[in-house]
C-alpha positions in Angstrom: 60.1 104.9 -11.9 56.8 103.4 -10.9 55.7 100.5 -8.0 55.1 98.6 -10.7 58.5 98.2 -12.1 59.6 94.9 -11.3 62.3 94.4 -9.3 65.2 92.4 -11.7 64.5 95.6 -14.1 65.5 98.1 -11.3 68.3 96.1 -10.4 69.2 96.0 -13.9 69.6 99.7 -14.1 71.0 100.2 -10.4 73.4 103.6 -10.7 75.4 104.4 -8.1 74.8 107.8 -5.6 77.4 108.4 -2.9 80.0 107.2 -0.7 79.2 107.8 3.2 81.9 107.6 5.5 79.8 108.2 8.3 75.7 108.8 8.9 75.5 112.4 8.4 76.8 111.8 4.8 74.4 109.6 3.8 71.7 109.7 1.7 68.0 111.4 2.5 67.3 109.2 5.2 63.5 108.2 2.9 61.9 105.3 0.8 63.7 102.3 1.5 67.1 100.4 1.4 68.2 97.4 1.8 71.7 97.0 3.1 74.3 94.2 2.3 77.3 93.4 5.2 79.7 90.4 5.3 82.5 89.7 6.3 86.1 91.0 4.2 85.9 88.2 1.7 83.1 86.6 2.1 81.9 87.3 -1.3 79.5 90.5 -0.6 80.7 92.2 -4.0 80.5 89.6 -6.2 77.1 88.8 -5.1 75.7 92.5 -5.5 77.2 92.7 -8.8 75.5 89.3 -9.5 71.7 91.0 -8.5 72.6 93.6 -10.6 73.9 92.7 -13.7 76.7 95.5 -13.1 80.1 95.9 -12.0 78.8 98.2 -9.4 80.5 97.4 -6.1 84.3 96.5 -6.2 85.7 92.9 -6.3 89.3 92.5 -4.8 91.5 89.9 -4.4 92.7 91.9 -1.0 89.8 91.8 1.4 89.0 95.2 3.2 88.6 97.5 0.8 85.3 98.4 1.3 86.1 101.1 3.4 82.8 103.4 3.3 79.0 102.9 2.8 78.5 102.7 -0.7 74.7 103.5 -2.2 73.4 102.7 -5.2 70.0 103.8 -6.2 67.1 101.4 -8.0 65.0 104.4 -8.4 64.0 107.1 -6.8 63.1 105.7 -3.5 64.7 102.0 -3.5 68.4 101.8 -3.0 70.8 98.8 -1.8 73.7 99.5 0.0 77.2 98.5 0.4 78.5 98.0 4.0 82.1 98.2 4.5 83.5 94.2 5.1 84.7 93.6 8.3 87.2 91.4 10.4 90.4 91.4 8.2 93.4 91.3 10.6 95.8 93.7 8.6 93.4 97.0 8.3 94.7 99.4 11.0 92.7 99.1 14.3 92.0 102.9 14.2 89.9 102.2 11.1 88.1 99.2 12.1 87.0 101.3 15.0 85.7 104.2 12.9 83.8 101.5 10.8 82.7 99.4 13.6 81.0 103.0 15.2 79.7 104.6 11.8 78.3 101.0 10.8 76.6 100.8 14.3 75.1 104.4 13.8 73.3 103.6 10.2 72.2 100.5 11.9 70.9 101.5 14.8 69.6 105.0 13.5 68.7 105.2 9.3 64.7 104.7 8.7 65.0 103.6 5.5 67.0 100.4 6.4 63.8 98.0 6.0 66.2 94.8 5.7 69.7 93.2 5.8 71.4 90.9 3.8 74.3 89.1 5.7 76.8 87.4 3.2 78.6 84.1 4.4 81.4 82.0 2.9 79.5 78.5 2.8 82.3 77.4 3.9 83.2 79.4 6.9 79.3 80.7 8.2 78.4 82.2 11.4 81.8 83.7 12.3 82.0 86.1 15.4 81.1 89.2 13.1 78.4 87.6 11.7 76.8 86.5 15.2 77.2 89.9 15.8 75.2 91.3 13.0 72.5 88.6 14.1 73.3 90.2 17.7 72.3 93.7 16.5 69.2 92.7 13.8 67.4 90.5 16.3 67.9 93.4 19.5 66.2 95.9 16.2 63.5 93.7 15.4 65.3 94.0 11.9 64.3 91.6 9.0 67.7 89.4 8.1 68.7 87.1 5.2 71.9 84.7 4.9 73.5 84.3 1.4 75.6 81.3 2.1 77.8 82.5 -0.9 80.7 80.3 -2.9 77.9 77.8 -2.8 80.3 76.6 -5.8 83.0 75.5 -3.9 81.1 72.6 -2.0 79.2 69.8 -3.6 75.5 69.3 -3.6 75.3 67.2 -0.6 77.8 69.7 1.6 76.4 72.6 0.9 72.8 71.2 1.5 74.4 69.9 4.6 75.4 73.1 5.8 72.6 75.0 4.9 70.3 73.2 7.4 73.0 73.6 9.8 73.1 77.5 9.6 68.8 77.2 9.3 68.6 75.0 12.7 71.2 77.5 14.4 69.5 80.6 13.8 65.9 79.4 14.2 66.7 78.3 17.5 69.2 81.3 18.5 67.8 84.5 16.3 64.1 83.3 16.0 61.9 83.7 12.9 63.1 86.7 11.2 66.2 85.0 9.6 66.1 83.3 6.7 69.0 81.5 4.6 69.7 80.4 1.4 72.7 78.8 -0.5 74.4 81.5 -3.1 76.9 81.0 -6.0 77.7 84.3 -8.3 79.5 82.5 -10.3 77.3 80.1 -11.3 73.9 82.6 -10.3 72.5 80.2 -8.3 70.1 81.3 -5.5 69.1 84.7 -7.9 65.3 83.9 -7.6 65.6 83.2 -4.2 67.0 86.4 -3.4 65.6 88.8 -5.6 62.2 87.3 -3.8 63.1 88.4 -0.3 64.9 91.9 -2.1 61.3 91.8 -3.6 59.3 91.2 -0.6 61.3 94.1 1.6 61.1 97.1 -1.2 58.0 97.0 -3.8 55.6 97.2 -0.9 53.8 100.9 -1.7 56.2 103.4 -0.3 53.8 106.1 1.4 
């Protein structure tokens, strides 16, 4: 596959590679990725199977079970990537540990991460976990966008409403390299908005 595939078609044909369950397991840490966390719930599934136009990461109606980092490859040198979902009370605390240390480790450590997409329920954004990824991306100088996702759920006024509340927050807390838009799988809206920014972080010439 060439730089000059555009990016809907790769996502189109996204396949996946691997399950990690910790760095060493991952991947050949080259090209670039673009990772997608959230919180258990939030919607981070449904919105990656939205961008791809595949049943490629697993829906469920019991939050948690994303348990490993998933990767799915766009072509040779352009993956996303599946972070395990985070925060549900009844996963055993031995296991949100392990995630909490193997997440902080392909953070703080894989070279091809060259953005992060942080999913939010519209309804429910900027909860501890995601202050924390915010935390981590702004100490890495790491590239962050906001899906505010079930955009569906709220009507036009509240979700536009909330949407400059989350923008104001993290311009004046995180600085300038967050951005945030309002997501409904569902109904796709947002998809040009976000295959843009998915755009702008992985068909730059890979050296």
């Amino acid at each position: 596959m060439t730089d000059s595939t555009p990016l809907v078609t790769l996502c189109q044909q996204a396949s996946f590679i691997k399950s990690a369950d910790k760095l060493e397991q991952c991947p050949p840490d080259i090209g670039r990725e673009v990772a997608f966390a959230g919180r258990s719930n939030a919607g981070k599934s449904s919105a990656l199977n939205t961008l791809t136009h595949a049943r490629l990461a697993r829906t469920s109606k019991t939050p948690g079970r994303t348990q490993l980092i998933n990767f799915f490859q766009l072509d040779e040198l352009r993956r996303l990537v599946d972070l395990p979902g985070y925060g549900y009370a009844k996963v055993p605390l031995a296991l949100k540990d392990h995630w909490q240390r193997h997440l902080d480790s392909y953070l703080s450590e894989r070279q091809a991460l060259v953005g992060l997409v942080l999913v939010m329920d519209v309804r429910h954004p900027l909860s501890p976990f995601d202050t924390m990824m915010l935390d981590w991306a702004q100490r890495a100088d790491m590239p962050l966008h906001i899906l505010l996702s079930k955009a569906d759920k709220l009507n036009y006024g509240a979700g536009k409403n909330t949407l400059l509340q989350v923008q104001s927050r993290v311009r004046k807390e995180f600085g300038g390299h967050v951005s945030v838009q309002l997501f409904s799988a569902p109904k796709r809206q947002g998809l040009d908005e976000a295959y843009a920014k998915l755009e702008q972080w992985l068909m730059s010439e890979i050296s």
